[in-house]
N, CA, C and O atoms as CSV, one atom per row, in Angstrom:
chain,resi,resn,atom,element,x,y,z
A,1,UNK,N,N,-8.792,-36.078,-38.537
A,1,UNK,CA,C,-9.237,-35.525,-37.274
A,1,UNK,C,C,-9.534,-36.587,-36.209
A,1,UNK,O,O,-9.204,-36.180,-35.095
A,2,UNK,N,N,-10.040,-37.783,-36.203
A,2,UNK,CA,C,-10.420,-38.707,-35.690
A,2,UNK,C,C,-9.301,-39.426,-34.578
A,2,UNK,O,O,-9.445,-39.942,-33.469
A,3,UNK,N,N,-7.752,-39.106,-35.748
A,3,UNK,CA,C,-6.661,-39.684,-34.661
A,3,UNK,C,C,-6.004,-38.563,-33.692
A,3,UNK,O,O,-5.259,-38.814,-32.746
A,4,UNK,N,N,-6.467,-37.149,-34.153
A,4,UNK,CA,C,-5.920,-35.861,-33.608
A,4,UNK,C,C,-7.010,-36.198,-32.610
A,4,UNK,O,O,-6.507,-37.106,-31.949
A,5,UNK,N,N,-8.344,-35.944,-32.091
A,5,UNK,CA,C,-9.233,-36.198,-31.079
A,5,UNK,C,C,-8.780,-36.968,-30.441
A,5,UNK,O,O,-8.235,-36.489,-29.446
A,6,UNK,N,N,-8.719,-38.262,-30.546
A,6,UNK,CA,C,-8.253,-39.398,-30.034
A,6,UNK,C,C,-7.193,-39.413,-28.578
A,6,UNK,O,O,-7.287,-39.535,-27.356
A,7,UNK,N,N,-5.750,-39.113,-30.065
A,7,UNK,CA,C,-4.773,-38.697,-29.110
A,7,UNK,C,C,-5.031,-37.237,-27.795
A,7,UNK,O,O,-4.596,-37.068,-26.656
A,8,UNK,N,N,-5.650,-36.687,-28.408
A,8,UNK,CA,C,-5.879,-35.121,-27.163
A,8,UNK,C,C,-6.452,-35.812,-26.034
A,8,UNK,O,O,-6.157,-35.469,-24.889
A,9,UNK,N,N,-7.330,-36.856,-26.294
A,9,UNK,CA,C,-8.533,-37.226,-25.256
A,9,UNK,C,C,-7.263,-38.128,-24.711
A,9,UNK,O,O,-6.776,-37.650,-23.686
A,10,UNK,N,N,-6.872,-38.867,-25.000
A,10,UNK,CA,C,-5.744,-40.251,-24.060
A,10,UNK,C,C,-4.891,-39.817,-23.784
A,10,UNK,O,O,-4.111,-40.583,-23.217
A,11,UNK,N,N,-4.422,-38.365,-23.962
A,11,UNK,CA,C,-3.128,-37.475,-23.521
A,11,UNK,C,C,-3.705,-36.264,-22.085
A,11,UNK,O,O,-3.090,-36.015,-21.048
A,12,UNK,N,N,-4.600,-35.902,-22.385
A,12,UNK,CA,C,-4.894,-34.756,-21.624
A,12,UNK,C,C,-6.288,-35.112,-20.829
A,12,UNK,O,O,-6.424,-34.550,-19.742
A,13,UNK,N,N,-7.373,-36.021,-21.279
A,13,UNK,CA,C,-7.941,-36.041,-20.707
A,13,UNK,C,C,-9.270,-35.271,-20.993
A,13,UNK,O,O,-9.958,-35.454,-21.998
A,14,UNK,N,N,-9.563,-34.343,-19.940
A,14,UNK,CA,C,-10.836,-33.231,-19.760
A,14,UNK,C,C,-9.590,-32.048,-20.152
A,14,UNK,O,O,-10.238,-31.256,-20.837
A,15,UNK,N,N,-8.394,-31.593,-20.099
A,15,UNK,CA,C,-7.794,-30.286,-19.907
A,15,UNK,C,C,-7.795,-30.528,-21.615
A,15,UNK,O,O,-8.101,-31.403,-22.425
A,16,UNK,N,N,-7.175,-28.980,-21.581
A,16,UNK,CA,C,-6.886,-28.859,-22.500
A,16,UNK,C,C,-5.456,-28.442,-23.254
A,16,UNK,O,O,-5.123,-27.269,-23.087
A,17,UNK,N,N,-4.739,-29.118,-23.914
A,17,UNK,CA,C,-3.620,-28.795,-24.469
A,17,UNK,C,C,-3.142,-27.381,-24.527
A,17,UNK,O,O,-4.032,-26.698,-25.035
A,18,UNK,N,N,-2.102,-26.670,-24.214
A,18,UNK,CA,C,-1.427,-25.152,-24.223
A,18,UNK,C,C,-1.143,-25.776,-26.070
A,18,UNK,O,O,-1.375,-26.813,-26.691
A,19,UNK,N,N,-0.408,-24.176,-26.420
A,19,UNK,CA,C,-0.118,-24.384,-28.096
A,19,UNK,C,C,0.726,-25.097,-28.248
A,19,UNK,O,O,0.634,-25.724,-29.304
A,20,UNK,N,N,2.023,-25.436,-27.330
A,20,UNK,CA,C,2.858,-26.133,-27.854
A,20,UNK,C,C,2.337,-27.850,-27.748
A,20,UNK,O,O,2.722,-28.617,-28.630
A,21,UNK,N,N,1.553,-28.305,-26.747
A,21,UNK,CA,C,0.845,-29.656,-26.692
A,21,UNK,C,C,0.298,-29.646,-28.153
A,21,UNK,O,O,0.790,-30.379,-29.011
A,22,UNK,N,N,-0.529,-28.965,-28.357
A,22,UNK,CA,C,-1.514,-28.537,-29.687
A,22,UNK,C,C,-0.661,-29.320,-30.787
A,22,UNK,O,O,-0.888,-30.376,-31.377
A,23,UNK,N,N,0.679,-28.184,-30.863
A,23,UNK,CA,C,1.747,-28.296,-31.840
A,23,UNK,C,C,2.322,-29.652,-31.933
A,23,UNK,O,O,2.846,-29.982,-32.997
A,24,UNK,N,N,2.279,-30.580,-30.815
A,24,UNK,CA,C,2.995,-31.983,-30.786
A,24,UNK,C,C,2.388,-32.414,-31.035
A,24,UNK,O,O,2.774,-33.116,-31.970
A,25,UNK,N,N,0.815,-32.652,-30.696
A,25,UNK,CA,C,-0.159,-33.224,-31.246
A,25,UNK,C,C,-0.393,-33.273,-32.778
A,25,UNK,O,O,-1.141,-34.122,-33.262
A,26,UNK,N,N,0.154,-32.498,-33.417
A,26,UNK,CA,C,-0.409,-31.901,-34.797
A,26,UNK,C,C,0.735,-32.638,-35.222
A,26,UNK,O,O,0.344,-33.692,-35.723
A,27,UNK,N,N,1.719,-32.566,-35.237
A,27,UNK,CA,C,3.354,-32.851,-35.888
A,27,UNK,C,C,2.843,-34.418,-35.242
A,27,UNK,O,O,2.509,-35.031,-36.256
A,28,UNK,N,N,2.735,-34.884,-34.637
A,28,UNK,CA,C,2.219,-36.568,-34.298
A,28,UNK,C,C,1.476,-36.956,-35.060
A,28,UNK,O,O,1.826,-37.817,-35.866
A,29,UNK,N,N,0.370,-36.511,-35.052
A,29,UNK,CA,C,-0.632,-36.996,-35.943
A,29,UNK,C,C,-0.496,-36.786,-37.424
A,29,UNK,O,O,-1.293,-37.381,-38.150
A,30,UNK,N,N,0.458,-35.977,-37.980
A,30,UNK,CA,C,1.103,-36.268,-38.961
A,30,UNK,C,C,1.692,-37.826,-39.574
A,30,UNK,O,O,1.468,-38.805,-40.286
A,31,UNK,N,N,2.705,-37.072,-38.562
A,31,UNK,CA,C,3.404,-38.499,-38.675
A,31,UNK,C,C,3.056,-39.792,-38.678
A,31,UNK,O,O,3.485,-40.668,-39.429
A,32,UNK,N,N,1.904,-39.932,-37.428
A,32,UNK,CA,C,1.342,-41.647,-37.641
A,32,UNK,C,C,0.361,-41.565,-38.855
A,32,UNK,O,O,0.216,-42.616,-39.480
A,33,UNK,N,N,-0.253,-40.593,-39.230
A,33,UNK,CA,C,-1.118,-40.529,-40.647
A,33,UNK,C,C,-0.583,-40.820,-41.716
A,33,UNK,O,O,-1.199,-41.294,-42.671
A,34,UNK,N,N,0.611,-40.582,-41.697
A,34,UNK,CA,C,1.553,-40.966,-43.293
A,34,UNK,C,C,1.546,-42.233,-43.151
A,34,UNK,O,O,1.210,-42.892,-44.135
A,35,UNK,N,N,1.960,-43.032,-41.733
A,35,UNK,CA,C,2.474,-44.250,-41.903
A,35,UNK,C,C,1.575,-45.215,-41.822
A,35,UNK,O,O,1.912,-46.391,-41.968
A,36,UNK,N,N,-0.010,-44.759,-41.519
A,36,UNK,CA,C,-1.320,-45.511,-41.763
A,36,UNK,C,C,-1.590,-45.351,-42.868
A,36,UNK,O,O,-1.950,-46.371,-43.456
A,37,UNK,N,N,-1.547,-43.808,-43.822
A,37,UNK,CA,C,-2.030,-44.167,-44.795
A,37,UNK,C,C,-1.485,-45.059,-46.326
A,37,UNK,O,O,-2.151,-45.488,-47.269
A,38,UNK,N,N,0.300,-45.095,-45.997
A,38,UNK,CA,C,1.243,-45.922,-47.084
A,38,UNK,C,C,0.905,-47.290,-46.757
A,38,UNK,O,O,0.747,-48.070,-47.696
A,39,UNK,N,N,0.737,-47.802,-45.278
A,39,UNK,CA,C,-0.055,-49.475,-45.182
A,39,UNK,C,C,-0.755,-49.733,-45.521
A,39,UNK,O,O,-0.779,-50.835,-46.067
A,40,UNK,N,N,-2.057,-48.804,-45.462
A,40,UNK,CA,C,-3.681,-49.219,-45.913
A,40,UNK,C,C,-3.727,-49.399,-47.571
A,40,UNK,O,O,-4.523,-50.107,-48.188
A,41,UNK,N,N,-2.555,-48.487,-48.189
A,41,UNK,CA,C,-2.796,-49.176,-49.641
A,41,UNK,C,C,-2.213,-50.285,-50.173
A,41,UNK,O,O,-2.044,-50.574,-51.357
A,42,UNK,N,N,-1.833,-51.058,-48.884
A,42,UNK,CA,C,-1.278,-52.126,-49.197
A,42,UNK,C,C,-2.748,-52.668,-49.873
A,42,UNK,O,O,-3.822,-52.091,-49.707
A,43,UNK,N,N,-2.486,-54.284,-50.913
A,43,UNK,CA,C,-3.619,-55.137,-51.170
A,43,UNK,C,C,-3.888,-55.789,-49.873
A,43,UNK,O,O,-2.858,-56.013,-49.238
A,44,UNK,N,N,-4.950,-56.143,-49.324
A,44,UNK,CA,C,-5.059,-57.016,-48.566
A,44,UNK,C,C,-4.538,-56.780,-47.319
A,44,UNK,O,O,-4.287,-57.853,-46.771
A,45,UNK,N,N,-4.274,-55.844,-46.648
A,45,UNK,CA,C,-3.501,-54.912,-45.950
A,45,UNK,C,C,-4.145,-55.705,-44.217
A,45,UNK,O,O,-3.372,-56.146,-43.366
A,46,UNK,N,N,-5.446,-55.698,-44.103
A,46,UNK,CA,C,-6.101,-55.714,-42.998
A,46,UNK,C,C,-6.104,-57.170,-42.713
A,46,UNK,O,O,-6.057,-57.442,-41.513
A,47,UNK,N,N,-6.162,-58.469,-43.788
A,47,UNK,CA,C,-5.750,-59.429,-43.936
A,47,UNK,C,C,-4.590,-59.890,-43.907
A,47,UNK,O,O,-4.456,-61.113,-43.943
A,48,UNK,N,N,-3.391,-58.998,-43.831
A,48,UNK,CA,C,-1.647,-60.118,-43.397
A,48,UNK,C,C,-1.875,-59.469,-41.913
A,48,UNK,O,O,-2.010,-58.290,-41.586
A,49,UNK,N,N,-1.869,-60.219,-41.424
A,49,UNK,CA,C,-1.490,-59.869,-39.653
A,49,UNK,C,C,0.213,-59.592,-40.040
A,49,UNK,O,O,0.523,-58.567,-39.432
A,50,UNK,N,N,1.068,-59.967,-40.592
A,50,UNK,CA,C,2.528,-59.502,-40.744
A,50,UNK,C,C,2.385,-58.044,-41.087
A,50,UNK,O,O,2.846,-57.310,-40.212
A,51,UNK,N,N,1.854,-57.415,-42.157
A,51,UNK,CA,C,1.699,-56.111,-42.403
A,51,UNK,C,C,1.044,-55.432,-41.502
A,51,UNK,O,O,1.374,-54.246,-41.508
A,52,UNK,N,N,-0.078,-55.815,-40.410
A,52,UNK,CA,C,-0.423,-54.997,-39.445
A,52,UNK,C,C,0.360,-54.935,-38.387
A,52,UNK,O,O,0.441,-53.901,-37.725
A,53,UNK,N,N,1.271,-56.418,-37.988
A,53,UNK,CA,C,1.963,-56.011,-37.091
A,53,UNK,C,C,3.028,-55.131,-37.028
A,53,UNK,O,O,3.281,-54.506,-35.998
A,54,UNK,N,N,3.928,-54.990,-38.451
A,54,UNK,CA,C,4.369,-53.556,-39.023
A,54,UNK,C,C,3.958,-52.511,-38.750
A,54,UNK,O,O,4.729,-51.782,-38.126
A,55,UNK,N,N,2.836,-52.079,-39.030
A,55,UNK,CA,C,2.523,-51.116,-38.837
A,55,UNK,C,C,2.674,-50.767,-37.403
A,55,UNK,O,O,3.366,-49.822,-37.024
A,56,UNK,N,N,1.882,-51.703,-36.467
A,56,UNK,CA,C,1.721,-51.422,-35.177
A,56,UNK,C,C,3.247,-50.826,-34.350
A,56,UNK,O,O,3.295,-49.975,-33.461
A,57,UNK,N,N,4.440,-51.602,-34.990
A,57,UNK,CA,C,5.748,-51.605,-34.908
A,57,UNK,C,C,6.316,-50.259,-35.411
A,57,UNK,O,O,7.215,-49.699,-34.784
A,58,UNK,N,N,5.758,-49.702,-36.620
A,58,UNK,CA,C,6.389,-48.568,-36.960
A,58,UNK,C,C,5.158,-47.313,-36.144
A,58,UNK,O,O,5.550,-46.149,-36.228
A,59,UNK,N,N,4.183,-47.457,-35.625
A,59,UNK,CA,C,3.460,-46.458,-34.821
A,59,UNK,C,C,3.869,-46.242,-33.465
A,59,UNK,O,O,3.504,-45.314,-32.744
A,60,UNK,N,N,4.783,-47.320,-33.129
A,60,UNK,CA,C,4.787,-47.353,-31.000
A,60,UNK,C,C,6.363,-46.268,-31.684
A,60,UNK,O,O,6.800,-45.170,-31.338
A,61,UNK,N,N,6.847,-47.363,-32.853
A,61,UNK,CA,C,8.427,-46.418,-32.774
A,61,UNK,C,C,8.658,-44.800,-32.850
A,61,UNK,O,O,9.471,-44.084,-32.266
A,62,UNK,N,N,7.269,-44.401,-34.124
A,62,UNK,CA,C,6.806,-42.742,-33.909
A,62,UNK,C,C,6.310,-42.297,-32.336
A,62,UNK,O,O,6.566,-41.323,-31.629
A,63,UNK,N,N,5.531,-43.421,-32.169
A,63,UNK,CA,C,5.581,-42.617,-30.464
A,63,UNK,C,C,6.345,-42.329,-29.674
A,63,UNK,O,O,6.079,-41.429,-28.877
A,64,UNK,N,N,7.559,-43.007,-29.636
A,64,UNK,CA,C,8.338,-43.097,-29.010
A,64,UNK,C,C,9.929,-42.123,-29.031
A,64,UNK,O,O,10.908,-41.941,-28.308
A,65,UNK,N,N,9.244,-41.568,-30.735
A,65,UNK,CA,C,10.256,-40.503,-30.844
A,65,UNK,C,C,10.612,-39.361,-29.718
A,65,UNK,O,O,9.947,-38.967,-28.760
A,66,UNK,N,N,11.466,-39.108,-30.029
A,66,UNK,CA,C,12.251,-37.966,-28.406
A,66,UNK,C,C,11.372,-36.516,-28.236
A,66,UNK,O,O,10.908,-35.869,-27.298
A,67,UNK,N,N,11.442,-36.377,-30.057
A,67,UNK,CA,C,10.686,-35.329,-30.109
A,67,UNK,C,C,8.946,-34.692,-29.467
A,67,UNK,O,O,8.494,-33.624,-29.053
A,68,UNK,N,N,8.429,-36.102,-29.715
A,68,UNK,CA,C,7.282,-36.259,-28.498
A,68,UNK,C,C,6.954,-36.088,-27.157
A,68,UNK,O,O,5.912,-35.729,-26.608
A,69,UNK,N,N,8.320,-36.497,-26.633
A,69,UNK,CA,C,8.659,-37.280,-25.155
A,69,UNK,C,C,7.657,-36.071,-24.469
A,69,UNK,O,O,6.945,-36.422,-23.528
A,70,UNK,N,N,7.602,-34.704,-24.916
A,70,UNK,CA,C,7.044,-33.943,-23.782
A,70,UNK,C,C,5.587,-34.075,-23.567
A,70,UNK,O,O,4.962,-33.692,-22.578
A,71,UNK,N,N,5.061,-34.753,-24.776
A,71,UNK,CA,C,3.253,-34.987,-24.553
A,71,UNK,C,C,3.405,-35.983,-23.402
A,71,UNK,O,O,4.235,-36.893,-23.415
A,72,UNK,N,N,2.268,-35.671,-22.087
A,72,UNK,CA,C,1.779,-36.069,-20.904
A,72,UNK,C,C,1.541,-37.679,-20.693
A,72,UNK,O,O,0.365,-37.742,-21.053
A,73,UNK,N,N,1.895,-38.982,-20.349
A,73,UNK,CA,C,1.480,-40.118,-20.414
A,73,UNK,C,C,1.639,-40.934,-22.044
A,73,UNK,O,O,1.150,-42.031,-22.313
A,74,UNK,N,N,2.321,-40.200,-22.838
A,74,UNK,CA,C,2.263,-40.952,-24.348
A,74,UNK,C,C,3.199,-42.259,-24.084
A,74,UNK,O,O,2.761,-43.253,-24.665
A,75,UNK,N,N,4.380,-42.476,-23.342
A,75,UNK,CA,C,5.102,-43.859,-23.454
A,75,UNK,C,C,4.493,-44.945,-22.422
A,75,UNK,O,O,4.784,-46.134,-22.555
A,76,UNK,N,N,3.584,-44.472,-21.327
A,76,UNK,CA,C,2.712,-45.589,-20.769
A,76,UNK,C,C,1.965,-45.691,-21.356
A,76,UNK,O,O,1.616,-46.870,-21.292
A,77,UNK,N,N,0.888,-44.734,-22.529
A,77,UNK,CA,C,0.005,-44.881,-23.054
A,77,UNK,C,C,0.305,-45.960,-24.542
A,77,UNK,O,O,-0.509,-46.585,-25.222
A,78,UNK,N,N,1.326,-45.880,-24.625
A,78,UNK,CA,C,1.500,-46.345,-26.195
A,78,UNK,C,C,1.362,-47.374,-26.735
A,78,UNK,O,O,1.675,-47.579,-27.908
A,79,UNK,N,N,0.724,-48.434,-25.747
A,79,UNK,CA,C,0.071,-49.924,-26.533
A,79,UNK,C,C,-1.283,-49.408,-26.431
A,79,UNK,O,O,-2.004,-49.818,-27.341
A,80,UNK,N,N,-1.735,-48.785,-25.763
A,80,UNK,CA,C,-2.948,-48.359,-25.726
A,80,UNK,C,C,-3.499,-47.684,-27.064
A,80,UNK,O,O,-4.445,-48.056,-27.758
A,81,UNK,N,N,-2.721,-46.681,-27.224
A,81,UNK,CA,C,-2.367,-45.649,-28.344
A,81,UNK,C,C,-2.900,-46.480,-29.470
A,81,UNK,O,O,-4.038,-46.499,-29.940
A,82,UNK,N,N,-1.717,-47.239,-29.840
A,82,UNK,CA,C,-1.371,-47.948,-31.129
A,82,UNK,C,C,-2.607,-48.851,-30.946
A,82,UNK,O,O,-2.834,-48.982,-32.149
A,83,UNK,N,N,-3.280,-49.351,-30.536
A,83,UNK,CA,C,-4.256,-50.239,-30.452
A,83,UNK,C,C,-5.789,-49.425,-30.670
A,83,UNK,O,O,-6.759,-49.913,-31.249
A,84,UNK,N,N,-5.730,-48.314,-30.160
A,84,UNK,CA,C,-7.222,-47.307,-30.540
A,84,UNK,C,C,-6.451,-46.812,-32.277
A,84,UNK,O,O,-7.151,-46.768,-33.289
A,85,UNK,N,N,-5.586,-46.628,-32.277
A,85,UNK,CA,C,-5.220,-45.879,-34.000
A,85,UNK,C,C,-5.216,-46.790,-34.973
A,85,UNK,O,O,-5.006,-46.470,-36.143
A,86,UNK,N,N,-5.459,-48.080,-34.576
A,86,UNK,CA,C,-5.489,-49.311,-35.412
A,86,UNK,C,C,-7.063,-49.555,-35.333
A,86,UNK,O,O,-7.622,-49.866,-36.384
A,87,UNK,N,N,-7.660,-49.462,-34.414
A,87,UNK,CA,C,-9.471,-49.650,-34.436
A,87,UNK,C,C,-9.865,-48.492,-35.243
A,87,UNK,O,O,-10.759,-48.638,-36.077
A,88,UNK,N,N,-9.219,-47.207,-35.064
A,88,UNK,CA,C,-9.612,-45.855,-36.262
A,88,UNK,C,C,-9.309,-46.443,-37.195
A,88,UNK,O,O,-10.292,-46.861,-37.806
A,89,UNK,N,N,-7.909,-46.817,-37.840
A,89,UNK,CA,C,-7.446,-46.699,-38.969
A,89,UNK,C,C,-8.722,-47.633,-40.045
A,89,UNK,O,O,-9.184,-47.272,-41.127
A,90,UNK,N,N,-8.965,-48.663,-39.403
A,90,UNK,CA,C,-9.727,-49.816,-39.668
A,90,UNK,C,C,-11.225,-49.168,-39.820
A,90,UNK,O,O,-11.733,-49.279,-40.936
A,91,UNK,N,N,-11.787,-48.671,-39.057
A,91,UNK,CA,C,-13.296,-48.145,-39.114
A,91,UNK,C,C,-13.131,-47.177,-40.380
A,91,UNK,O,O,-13.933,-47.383,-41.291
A,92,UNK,N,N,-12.153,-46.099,-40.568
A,92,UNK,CA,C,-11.844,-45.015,-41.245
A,92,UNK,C,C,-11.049,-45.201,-42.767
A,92,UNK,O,O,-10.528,-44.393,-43.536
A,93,UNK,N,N,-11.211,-46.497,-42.787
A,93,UNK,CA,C,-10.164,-47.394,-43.457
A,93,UNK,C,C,-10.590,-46.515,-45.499
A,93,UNK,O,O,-9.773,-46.015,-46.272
A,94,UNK,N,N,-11.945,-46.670,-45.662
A,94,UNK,CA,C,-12.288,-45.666,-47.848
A,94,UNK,C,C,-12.300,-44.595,-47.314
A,94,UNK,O,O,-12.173,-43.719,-48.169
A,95,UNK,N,N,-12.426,-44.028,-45.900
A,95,UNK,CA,C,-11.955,-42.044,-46.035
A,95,UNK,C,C,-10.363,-42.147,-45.763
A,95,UNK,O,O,-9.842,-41.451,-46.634
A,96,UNK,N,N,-9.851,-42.434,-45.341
A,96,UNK,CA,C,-8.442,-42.907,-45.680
A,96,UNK,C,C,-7.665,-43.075,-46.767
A,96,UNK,O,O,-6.601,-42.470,-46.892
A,97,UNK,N,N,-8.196,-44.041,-47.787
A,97,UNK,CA,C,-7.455,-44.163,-48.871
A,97,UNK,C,C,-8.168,-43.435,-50.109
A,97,UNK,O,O,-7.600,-43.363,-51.199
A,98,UNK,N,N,-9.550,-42.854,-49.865
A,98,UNK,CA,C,-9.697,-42.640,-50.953
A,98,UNK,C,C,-10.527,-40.528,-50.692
A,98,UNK,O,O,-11.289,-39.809,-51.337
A,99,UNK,N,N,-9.919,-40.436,-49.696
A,99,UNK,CA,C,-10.220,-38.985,-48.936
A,99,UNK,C,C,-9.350,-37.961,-50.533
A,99,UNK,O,O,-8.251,-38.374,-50.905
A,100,UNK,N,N,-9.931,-36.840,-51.208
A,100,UNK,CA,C,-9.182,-36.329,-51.747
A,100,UNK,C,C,-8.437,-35.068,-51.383
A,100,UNK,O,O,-7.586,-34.611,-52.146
């Protein structure tokens, strides 16, 4: 939930998402959740700056998918993005890997 909030707030602002925003949002935050949570079980994961910069690399590229393109400000937003989902991933880091 933390990266679903996130993204709503740096996408929309104060408004609020119609269902299909909702729906991109949801299918997004999917997607970057899988690919935070297969890094974080890396060993030592937060320690290789090579493996974080991966990550950071495979999160701008999910943003950047076509299928997105219609969420509001996401490709100016997307160093921004990837840089708050990396301060979550990190704070959120044992409900993450060890969430059942």
């Amino acid at each position: 939930m933390p990266f679903f909030r996130m993204l709503t707030r740096e996408l929309f602002g104060e408004d609020k998402p119609n269902a299909d925003g909702i729906e991109l949002l949801v299918s997004l935050t999917q997607h970057l959740y899988v690919h935070i949570e297969r890094e974080l079980k890396l060993t030592g994961f937060w320690e290789a700056i090579p493996a974080r910069n991966k990550l950071k690399a495979q999160l701008q590229k999910t943003l950047l998918q076509p299928e997105f393109s219609a969420l509001p400000g996401l490709v100016q937003k997307r160093s921004q993005i990837v840089s708050r989902l990396m301060e979550i991933a990190e704070k959120n880091n044992d409900a993450i890997l060890y969430a059942p």
